[in-house]
N, CA, C and O atoms as CSV, one atom per row, in Angstrom:
chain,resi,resn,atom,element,x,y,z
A,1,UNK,N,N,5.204,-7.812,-13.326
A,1,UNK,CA,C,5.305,-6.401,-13.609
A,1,UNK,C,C,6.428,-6.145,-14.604
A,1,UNK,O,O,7.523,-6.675,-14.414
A,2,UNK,N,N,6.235,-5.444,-15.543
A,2,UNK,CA,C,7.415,-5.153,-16.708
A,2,UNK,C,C,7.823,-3.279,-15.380
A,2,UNK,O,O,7.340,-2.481,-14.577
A,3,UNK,N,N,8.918,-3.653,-16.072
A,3,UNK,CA,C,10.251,-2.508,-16.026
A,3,UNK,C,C,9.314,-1.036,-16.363
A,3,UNK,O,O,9.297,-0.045,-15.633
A,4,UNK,N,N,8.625,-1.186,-17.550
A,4,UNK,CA,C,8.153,0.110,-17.904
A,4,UNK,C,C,6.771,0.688,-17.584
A,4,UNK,O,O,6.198,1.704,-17.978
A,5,UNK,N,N,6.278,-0.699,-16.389
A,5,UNK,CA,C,4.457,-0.171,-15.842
A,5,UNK,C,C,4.901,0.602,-14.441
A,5,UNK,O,O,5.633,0.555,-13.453
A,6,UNK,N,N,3.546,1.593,-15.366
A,6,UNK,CA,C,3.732,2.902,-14.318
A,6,UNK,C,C,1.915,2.938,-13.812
A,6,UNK,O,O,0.969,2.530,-14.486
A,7,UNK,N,N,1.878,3.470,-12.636
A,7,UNK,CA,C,0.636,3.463,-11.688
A,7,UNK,C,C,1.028,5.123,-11.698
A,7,UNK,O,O,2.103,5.696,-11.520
A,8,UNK,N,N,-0.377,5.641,-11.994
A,8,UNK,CA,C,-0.157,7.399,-11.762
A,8,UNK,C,C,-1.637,7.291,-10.892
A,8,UNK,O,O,-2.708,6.851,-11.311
A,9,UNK,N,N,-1.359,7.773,-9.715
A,9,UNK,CA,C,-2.292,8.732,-8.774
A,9,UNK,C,C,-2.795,10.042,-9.075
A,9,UNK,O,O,-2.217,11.061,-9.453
A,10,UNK,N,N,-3.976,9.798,-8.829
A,10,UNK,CA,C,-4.613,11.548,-9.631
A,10,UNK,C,C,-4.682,12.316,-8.457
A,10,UNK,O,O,-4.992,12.040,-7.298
A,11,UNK,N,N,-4.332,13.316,-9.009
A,11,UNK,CA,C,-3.852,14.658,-7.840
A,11,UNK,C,C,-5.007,14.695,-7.498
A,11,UNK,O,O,-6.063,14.570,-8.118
A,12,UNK,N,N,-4.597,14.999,-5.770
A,12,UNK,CA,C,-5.722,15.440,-4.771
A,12,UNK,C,C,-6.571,13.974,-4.017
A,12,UNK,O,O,-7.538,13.922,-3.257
A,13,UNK,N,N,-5.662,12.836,-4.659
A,13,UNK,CA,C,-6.304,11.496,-3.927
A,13,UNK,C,C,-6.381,11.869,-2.534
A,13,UNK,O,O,-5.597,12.758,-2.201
A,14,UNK,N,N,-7.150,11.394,-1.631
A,14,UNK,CA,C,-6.803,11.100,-0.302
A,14,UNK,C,C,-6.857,10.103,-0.142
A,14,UNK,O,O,-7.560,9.267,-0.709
A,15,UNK,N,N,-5.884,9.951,0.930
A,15,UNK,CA,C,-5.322,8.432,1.686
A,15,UNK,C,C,-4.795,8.962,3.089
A,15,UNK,O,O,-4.458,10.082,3.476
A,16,UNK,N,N,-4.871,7.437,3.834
A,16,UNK,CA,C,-4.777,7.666,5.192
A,16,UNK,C,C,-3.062,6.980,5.169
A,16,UNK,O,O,-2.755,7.000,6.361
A,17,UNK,N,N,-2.170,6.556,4.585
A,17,UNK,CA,C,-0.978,6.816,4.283
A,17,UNK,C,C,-1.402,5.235,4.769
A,17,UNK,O,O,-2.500,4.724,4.550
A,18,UNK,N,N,-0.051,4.466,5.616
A,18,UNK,CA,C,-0.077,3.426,6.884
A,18,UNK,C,C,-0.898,3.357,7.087
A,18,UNK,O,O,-1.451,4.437,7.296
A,19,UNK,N,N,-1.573,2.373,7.196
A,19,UNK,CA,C,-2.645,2.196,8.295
A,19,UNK,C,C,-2.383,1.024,8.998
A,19,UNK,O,O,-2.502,-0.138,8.612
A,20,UNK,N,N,-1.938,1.547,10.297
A,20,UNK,CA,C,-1.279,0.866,10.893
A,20,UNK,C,C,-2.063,1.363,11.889
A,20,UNK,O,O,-2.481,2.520,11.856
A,21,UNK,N,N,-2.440,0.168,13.277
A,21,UNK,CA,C,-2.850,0.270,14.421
A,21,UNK,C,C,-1.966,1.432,15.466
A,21,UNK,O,O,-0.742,1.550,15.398
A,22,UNK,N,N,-2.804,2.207,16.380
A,22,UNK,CA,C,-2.040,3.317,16.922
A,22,UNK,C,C,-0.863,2.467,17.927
A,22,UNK,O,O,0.136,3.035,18.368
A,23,UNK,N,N,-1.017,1.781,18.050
A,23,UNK,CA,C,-0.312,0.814,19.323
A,23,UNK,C,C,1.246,0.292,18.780
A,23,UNK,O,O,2.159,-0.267,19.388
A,24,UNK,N,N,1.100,0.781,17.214
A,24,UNK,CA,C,2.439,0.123,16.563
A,24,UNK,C,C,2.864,1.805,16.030
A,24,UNK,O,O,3.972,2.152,15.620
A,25,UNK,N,N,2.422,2.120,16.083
A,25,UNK,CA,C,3.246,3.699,15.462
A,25,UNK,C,C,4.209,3.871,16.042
A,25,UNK,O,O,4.954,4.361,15.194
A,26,UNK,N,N,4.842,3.793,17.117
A,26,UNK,CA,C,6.189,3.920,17.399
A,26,UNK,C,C,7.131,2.774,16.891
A,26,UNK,O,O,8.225,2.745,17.453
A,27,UNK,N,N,6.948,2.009,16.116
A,27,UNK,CA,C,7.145,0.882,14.912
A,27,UNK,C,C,7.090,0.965,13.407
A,27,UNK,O,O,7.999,0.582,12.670
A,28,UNK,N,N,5.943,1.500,13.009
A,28,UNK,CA,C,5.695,2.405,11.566
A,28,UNK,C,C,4.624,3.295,11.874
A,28,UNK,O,O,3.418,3.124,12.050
A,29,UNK,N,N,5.306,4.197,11.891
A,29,UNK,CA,C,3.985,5.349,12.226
A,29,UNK,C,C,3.555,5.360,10.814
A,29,UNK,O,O,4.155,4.822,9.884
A,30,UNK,N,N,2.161,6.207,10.734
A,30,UNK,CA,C,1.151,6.011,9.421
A,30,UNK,C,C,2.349,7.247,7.745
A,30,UNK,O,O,2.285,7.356,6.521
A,31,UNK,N,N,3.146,7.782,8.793
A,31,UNK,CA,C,4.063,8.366,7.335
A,31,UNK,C,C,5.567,8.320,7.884
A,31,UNK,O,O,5.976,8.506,9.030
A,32,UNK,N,N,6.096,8.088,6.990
A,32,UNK,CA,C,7.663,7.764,6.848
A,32,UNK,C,C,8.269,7.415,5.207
A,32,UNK,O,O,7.708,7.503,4.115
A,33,UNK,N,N,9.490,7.040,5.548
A,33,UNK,CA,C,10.315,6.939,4.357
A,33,UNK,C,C,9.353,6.060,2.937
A,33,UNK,O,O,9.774,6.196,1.789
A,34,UNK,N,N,8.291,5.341,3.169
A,34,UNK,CA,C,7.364,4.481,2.684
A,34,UNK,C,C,6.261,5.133,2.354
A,34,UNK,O,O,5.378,4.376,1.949
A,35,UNK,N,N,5.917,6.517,2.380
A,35,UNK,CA,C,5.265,7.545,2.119
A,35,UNK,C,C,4.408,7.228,0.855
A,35,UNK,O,O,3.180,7.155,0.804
A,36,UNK,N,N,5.484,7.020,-0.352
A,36,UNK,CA,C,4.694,7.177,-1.706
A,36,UNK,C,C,4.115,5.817,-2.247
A,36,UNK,O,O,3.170,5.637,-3.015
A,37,UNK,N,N,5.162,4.677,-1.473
A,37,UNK,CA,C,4.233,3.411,-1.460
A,37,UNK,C,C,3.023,3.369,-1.342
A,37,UNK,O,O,2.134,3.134,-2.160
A,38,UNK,N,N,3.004,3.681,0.055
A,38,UNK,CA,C,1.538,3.884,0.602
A,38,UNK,C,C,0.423,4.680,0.099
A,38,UNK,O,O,-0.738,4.306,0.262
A,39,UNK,N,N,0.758,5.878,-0.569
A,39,UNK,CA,C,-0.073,6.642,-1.377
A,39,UNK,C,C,-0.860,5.372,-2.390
A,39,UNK,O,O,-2.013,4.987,-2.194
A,40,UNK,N,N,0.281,4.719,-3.760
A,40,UNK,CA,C,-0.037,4.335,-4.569
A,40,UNK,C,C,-0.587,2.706,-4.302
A,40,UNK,O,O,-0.940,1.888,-5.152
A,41,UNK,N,N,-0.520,2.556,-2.794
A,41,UNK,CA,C,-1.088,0.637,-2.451
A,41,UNK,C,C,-2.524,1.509,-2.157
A,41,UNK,O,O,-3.481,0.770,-2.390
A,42,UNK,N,N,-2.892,2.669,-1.776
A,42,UNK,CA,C,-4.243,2.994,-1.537
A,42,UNK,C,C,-4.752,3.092,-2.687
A,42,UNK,O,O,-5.873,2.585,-2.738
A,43,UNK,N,N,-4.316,3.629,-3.830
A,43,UNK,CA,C,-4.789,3.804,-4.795
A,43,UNK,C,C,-5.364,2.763,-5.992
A,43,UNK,O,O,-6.291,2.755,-6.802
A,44,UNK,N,N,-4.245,1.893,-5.605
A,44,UNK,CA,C,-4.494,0.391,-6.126
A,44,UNK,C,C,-5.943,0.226,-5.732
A,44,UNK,O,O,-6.981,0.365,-6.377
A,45,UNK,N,N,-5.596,-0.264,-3.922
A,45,UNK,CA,C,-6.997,-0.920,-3.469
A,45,UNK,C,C,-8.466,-0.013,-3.342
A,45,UNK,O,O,-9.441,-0.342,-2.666
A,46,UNK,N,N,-8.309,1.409,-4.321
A,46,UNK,CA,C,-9.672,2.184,-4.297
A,46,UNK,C,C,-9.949,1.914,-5.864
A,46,UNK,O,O,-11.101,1.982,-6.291
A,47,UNK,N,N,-8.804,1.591,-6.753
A,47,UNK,CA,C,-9.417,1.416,-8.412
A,47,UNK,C,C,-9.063,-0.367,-8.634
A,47,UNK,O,O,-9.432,-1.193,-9.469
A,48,UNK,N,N,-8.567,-0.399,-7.964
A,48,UNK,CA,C,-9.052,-2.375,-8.277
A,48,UNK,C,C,-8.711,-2.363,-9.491
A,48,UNK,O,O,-9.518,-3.112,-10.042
A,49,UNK,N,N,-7.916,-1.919,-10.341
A,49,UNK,CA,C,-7.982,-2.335,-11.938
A,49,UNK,C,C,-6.917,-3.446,-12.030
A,49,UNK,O,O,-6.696,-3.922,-13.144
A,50,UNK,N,N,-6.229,-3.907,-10.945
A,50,UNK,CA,C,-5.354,-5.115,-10.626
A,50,UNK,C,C,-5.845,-5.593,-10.166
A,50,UNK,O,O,-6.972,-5.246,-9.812
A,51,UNK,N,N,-5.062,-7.198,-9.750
A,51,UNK,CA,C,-5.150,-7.744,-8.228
A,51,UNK,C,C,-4.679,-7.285,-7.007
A,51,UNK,O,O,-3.642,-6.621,-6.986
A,52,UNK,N,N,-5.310,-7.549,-5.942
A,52,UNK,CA,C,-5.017,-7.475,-4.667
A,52,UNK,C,C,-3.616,-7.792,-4.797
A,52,UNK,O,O,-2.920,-6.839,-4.447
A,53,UNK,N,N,-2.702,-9.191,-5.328
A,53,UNK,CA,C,-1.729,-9.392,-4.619
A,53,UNK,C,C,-0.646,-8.448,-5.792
A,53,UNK,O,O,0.546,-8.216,-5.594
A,54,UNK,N,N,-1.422,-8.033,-6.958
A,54,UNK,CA,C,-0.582,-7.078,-7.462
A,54,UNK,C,C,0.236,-5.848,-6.945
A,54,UNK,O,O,1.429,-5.629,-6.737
A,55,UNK,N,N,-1.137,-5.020,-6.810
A,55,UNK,CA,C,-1.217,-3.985,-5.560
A,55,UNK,C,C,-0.070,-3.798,-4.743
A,55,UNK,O,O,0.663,-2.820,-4.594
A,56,UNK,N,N,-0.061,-5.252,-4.103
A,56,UNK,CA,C,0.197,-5.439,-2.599
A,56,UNK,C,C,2.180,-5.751,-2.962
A,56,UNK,O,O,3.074,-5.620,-2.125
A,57,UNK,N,N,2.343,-6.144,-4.347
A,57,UNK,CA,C,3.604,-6.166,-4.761
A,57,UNK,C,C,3.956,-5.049,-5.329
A,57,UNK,O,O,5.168,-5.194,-5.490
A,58,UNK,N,N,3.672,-4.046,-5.728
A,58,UNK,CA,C,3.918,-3.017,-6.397
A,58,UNK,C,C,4.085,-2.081,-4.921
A,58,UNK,O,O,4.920,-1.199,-5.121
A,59,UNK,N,N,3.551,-2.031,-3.568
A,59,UNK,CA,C,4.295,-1.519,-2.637
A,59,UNK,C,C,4.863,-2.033,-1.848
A,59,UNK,O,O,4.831,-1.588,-0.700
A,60,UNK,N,N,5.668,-3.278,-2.200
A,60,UNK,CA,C,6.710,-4.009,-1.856
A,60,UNK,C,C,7.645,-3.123,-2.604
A,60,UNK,O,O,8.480,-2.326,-2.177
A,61,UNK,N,N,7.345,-3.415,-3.698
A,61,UNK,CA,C,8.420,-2.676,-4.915
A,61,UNK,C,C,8.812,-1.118,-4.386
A,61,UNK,O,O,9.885,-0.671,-3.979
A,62,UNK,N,N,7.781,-0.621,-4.523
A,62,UNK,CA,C,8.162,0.928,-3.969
A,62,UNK,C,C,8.844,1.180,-2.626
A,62,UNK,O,O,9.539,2.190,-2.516
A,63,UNK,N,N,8.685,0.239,-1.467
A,63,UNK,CA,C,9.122,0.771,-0.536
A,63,UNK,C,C,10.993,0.234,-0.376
A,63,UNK,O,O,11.825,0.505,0.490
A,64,UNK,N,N,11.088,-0.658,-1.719
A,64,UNK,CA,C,12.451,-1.045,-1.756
A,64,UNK,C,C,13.077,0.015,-2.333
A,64,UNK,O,O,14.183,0.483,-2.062
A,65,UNK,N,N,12.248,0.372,-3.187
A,65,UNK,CA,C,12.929,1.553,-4.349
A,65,UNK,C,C,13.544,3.250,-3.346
A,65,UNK,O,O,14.638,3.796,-3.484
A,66,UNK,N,N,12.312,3.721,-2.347
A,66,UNK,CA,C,12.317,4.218,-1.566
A,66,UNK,C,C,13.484,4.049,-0.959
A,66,UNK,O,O,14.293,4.972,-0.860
A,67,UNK,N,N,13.668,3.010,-0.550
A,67,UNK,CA,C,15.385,2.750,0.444
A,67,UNK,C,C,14.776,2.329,2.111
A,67,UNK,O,O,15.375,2.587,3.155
A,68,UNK,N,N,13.197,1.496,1.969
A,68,UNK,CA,C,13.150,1.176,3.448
A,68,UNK,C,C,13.470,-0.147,3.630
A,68,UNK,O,O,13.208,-1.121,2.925
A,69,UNK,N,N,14.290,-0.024,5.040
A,69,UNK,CA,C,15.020,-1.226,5.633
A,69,UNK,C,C,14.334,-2.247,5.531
A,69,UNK,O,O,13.221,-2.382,6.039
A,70,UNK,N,N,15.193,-3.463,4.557
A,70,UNK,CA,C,14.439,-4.596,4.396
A,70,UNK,C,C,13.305,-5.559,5.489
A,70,UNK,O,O,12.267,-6.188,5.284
A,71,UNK,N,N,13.923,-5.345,6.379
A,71,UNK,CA,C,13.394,-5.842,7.808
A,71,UNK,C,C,11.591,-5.259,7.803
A,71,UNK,O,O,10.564,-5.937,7.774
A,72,UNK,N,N,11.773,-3.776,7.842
A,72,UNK,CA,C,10.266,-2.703,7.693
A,72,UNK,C,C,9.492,-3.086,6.616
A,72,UNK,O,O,8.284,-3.283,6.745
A,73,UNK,N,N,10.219,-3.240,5.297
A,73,UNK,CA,C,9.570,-3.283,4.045
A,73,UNK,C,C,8.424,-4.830,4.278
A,73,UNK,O,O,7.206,-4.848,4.106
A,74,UNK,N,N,9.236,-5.883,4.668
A,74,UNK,CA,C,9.318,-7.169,4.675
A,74,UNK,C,C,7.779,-7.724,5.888
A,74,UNK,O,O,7.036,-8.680,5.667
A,75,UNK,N,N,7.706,-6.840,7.012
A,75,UNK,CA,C,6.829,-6.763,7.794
A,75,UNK,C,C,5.641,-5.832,7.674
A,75,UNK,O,O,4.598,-6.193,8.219
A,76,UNK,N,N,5.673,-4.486,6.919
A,76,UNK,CA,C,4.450,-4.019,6.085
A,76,UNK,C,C,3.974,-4.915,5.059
A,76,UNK,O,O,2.798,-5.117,4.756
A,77,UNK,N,N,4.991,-5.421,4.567
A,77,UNK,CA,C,4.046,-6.091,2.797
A,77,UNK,C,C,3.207,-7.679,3.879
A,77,UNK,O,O,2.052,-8.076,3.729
A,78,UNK,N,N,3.952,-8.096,4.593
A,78,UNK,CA,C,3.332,-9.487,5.324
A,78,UNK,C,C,2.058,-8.402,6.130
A,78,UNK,O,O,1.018,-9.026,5.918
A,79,UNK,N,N,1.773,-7.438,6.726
A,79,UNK,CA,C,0.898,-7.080,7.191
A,79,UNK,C,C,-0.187,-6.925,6.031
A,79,UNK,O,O,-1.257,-7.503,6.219
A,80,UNK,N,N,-0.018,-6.205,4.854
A,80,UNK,CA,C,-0.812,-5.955,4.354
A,80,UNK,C,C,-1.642,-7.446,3.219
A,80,UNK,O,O,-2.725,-7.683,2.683
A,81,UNK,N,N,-0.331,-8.066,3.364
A,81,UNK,CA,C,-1.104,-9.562,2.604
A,81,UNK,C,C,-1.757,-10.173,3.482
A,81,UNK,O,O,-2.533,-11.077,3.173
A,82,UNK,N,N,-1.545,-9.762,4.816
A,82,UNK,CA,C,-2.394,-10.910,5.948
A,82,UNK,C,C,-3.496,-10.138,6.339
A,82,UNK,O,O,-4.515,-10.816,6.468
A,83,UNK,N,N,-3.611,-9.081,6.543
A,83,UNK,CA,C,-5.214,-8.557,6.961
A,83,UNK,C,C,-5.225,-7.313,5.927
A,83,UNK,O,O,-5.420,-6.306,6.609
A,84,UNK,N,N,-5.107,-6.997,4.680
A,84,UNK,CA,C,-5.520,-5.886,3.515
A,84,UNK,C,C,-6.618,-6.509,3.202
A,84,UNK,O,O,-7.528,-5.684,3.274
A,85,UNK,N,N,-7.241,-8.110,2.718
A,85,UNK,CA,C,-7.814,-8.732,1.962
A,85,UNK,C,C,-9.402,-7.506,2.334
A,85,UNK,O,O,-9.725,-6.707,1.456
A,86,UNK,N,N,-10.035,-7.550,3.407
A,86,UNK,CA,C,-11.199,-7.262,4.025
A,86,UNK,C,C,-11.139,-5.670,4.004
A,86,UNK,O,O,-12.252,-5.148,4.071
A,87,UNK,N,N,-10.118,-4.847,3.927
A,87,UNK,CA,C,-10.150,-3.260,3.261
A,87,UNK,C,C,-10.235,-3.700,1.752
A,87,UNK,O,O,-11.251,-3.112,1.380
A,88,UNK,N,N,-9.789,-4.342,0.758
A,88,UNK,CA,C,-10.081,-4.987,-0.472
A,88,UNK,C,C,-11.651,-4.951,-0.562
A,88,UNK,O,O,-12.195,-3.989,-1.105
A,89,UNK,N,N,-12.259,-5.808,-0.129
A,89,UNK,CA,C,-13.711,-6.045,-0.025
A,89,UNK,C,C,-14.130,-5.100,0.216
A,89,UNK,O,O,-14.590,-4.444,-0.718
A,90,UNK,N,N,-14.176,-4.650,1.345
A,90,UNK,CA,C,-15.249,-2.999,1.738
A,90,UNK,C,C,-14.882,-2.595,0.343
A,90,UNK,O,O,-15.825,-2.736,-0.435
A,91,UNK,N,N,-13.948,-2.202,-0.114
A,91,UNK,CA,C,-14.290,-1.231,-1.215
A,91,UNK,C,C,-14.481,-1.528,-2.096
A,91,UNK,O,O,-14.772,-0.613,-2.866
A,92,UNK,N,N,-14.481,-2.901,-2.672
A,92,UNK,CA,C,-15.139,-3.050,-3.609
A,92,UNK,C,C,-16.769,-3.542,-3.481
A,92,UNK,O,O,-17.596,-3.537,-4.394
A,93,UNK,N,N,-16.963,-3.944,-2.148
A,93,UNK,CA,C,-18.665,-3.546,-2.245
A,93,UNK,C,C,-19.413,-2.470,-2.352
A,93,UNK,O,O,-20.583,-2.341,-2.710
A,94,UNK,N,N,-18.112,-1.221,-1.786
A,94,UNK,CA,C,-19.024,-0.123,-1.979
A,94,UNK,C,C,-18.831,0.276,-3.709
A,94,UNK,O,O,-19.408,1.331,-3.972
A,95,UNK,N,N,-18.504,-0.025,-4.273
A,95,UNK,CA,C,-18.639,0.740,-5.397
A,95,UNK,C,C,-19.515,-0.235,-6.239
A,95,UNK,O,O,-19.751,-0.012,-7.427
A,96,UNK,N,N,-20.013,-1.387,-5.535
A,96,UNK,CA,C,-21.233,-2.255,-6.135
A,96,UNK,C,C,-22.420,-1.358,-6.236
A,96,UNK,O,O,-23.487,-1.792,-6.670
C-alpha cells in the first residue's frame, strides 16, 4: 500500500459493521472504536477490486490509525484472515 491510496465508500453503503458472533460481543461488539475500519473491510469485500488479503490489511491499517488496542486490532484482523475467506466467496458468486 503507498502512503497516498485512498479507498472512498459511496454514501449510503450498508454494512453490518463487526461481524462478530453474538456470544463475543461483550469482547467486540459489532460497533466500536473500529467503526470506520469495518465500514471500509465491507466495502472492500462487496467491490473485490483488491485482494482479499489486501482488504483484510487495509483494516488492520485503519483500526491502528483509529487508536484500537493492539491486542483487539491483532485478534479482529486474525479473525477475519481465518474465517472472512467464505464471506469473500458468497459475494463474489453472487455477482457471477
Amino acid at each position: 500500500m503507498r502512503d497516498d491510496d485512498v479507498v472512498k465508500v459511496r454514501k449510503g453503503f450498508k454494512t453490518d459493521f463487526a461481524s462478530v458472533p453474538r456470544v463475543l460481543w461483550w469482547l467486540c461488539p459489532p460497533l466500536g472504536r473500529y467503526g470506520k475500519a469495518t465500514v471500509v473491510h465491507d466495502w472492500g469485500y462487496e467491490k473485490q477490486n483488491r485482494t482479499r488479503a489486501e482488504y483484510d490489511l487495509i483494516f488492520l491499517e485503519g483500526m491502528n490509525v483509529l487508536g484500537v488496542p493492539l491486542w483487539k486490532r491483532s485478534l479482529m484482523y486474525t479473525a477475519v484472515r481465518a474465517f472472512g475467506g467464505r464471506e469473500w466467496v458468497r459475494r463474489k458468486k453472487s455477482k457471477s
